[in-house]
C-alpha positions in Angstrom: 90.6 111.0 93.4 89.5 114.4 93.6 92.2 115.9 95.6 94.7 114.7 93.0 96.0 118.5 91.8 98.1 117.7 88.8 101.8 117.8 89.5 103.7 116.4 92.5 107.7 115.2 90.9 111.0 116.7 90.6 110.6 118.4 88.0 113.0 121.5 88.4 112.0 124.7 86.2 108.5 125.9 85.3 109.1 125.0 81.7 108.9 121.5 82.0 105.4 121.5 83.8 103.7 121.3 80.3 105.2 118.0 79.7 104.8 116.8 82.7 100.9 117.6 83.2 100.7 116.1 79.4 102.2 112.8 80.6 100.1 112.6 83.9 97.1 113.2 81.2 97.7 110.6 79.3 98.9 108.1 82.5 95.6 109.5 83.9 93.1 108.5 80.9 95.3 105.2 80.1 94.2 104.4 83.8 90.7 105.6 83.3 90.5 103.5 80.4 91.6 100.6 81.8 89.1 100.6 84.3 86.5 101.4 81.9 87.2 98.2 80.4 87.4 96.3 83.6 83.7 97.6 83.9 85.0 99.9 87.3 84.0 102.9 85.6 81.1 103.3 83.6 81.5 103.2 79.9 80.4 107.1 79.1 82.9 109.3 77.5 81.4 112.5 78.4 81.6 111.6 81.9 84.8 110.3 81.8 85.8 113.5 80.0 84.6 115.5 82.8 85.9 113.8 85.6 89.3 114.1 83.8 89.2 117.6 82.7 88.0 118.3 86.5 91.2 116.8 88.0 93.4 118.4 85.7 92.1 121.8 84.9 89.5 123.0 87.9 90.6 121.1 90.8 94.2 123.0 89.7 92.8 126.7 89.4 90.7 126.1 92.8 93.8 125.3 94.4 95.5 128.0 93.0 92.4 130.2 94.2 92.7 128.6 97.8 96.0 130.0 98.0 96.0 133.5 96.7 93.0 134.6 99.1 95.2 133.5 102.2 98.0 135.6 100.8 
């Protein structure tokens, strides 16, 4: 689930990336909630909160990293 980097649709101009990385937020944590409830993923927030801000915020600026230095 790590290599997930945010946005993969066809969504056509930079302006609707905000919506769309709010909607795979919310699709993201509705999932992760979900399981939580299942008993899949352990029941701590703060965990869960850092998992999910990992796959949407740093996994995103690492990527973005990873490709300016092989410019």
């Amino acid at each position: 689930m790590q290599a997930i980097f945010g946005k993969d649709s066809g969504f056509g101009s930079i302006g609707d990336y905000p919506r769309a990385a709010c909607y795979f937020r919310r699709i993201l944590c509705n999932i992760f909630g979900q399981e939580m409830e299942n008993g899949l993923l352990p029941g701590e927030l703060p965990w869960i909160g850092q998992l999910v801000q990992y796959i949407c915020r740093y996994n995103v600026k690492g990527y973005i990293n990873f490709t300016q230095n092989q410019l």
